[in-house]
C-alpha positions as CSV (number, residue, x, y, z in Angstrom):
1,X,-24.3,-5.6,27.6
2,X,-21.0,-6.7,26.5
3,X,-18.0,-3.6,26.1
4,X,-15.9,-5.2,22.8
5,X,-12.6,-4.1,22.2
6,X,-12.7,-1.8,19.2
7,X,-9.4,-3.5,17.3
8,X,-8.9,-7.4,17.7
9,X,-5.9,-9.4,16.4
10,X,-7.4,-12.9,15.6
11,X,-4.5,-14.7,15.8
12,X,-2.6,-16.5,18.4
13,X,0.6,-15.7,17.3
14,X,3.5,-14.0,19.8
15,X,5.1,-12.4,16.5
16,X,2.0,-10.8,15.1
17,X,1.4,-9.4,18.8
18,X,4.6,-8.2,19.1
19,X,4.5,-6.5,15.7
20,X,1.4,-4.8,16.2
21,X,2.2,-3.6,19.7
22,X,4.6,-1.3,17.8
23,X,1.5,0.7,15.9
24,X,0.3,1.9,19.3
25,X,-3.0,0.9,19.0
26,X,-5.0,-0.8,21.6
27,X,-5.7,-4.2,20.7
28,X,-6.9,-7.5,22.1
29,X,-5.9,-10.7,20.9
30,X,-7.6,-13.5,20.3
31,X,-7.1,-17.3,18.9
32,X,-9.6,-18.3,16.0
33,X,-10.0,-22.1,15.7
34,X,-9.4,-22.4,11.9
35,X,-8.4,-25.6,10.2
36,X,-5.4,-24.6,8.4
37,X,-4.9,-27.3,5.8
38,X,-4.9,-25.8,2.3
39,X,-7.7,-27.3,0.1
40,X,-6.8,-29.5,-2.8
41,X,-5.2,-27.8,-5.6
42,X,-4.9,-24.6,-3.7
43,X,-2.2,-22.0,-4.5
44,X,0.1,-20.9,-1.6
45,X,-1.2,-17.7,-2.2
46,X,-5.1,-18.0,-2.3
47,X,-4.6,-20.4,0.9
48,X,-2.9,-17.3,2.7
49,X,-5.5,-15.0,1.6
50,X,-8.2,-17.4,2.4
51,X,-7.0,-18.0,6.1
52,X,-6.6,-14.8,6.7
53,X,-10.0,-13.9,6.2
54,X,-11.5,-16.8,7.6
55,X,-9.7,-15.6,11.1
56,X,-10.9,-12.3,10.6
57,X,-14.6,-13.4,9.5
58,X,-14.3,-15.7,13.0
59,X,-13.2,-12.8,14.8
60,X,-16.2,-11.1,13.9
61,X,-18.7,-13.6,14.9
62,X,-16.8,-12.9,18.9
63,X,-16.1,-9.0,18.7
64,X,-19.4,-7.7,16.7
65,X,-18.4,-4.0,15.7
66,X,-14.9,-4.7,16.4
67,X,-12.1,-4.5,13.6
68,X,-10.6,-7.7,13.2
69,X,-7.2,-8.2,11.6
70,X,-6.8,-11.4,10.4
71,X,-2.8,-12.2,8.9
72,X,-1.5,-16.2,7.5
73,X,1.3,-16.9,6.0
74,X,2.0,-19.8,3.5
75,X,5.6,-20.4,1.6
76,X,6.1,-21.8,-1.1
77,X,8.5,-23.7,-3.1
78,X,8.5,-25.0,-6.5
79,X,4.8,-24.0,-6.7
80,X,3.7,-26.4,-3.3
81,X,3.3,-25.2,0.1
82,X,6.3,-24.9,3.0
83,X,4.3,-25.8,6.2
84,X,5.7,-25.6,10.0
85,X,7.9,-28.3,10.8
86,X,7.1,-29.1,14.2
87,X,9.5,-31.3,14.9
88,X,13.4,-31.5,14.5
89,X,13.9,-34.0,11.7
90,X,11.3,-32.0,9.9
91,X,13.0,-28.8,10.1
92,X,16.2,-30.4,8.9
93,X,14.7,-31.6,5.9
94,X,13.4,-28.1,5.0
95,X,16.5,-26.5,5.4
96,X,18.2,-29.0,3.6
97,X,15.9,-28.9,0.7
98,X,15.5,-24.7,0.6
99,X,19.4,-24.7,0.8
100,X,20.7,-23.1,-2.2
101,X,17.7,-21.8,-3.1
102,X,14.4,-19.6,-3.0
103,X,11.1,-19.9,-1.8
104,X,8.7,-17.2,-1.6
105,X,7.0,-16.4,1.4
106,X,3.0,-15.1,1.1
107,X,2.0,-13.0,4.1
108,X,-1.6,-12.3,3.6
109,X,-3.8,-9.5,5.7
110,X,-7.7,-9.0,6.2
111,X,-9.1,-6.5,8.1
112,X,-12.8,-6.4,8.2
113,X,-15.9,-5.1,10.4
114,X,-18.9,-6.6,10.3
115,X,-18.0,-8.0,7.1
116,X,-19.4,-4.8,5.2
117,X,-15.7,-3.1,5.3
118,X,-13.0,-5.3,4.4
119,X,-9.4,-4.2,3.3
120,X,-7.2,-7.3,2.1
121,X,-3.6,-7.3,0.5
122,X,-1.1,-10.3,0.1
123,X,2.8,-8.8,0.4
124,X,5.1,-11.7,-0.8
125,X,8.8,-11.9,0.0
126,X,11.3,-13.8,-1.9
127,X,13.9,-15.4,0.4
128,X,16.9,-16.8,-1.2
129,X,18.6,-19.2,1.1
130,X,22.3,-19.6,0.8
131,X,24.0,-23.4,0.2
132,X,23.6,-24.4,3.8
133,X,26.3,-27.7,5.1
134,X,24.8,-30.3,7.8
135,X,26.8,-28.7,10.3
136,X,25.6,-25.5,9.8
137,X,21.8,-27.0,9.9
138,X,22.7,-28.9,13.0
139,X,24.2,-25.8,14.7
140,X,21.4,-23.5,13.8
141,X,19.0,-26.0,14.9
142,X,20.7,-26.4,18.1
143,X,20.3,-22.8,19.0
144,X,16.8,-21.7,17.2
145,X,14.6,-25.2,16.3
146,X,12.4,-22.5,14.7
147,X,9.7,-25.6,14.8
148,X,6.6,-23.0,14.4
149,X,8.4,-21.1,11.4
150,X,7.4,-21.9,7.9
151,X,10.9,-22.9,6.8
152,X,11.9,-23.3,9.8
153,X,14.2,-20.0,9.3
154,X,13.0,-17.2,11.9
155,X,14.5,-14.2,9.9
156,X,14.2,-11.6,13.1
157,X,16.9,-14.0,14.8
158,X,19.5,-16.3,14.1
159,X,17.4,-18.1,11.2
160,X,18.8,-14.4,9.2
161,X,22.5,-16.1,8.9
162,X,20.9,-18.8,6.8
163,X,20.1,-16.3,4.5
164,X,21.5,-15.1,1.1
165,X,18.9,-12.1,0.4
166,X,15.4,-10.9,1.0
167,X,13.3,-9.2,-1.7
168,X,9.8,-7.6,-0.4
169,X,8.1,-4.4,0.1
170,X,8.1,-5.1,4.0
171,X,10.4,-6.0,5.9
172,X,7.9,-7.3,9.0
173,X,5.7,-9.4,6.3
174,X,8.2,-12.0,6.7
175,X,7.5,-11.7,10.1
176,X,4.3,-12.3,10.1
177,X,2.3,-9.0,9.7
178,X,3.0,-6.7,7.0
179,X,2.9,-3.2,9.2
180,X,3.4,-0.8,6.4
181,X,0.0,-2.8,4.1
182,X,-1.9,-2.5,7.7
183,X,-0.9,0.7,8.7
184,X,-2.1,1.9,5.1
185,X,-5.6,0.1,5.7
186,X,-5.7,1.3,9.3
187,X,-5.3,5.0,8.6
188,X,-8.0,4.6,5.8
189,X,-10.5,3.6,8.2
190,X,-9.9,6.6,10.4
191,X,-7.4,5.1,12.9
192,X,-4.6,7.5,13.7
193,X,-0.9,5.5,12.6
194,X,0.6,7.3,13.9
């Protein structure tokens, strides 16, 4: 018989690792193959929401009995989705359009066992960009690409000099993982956070 982990992070993601290695817990990750693409006349948020749980739902199908957190995030601007660059000339359009202005950023959690007990939550975070030159994108790019950040701004580093202000309830949803929503579902569930 097969020993499962008893907390699973389906999400292949180094920043939602390293944010939940700061709970304590024991975990295991693991990479769900979800399509991402939001459906047609999706909302940013109901997309976030709606990945989120479909990683945690696929989670559960590997790790029966497990918890599974599942975590997306989707920005938006003007009402349409922010996706990840992925490559240079992408990210300097992004910056050069969120320049001056703000998006909000939807950071969506699931956490779910054997889909009988789930807990979701969206925390959103309103990042106003400051008027950003070329040079100042070319610079910032030079050091930090920040290809796999929606926005291509990694707040947590350099990306935060870009910035103008943050609005949010967590300060590690724009991360990636909104600690202080999981923590709260955690400790309802019966794990000890601390």
């Amino acid at each position: 018989m097969d020993v499962f982990p008893s907390l699973v992070l389906a999400s292949s993601s180094p920043y939602r690792r390293q944010l939940l290695s700061r709970l304590g817990l024991p975990f295991e990750s693991w990479s769900p193959d979800i399509d991402e693409a939001p459906l047609a006349g999706e909302a940013p948020r109901a997309t976030a929401i709606r990945l989120a749980r479909a990683k945690a739902q696929a989670g559960e199908a590997r790790f029966p009995g497990a918890w599974i957190i599942g975590s997306d995030q989707v920005a938006e601007l003007d009402g349409r989705p922010i996706g990840k660059p992925g490559t240079l000339a992408n990210a300097r359009r992004q910056l050069r359009e969120l320049s001056g202005r703000s998006a909000l950023f939807h950071t969506a959690l699931c956490l779910s066992r054997a889909s009988a007990r789930v807990r979701e939550r969206v925390v959103t975070t309103d990042v106003a960009f400051r008027a950003l030159s070329d040079a100042e994108i070319e610079r910032y790019l030079a050091r930090e690409p920040a290809l796999d950040c929606a926005g291509s701004a990694k707040s947590e580093a350099l990306g935060v000099s870009l910035l103008a202000r943050l609005r949010g309830d967590d300060p590690t949803a724009l991360v990636g993982l909104p600690l202080i929503a999981l923590g709260e579902m955690l400790r309802a569930e019966g794990f000890e956070v601390p």
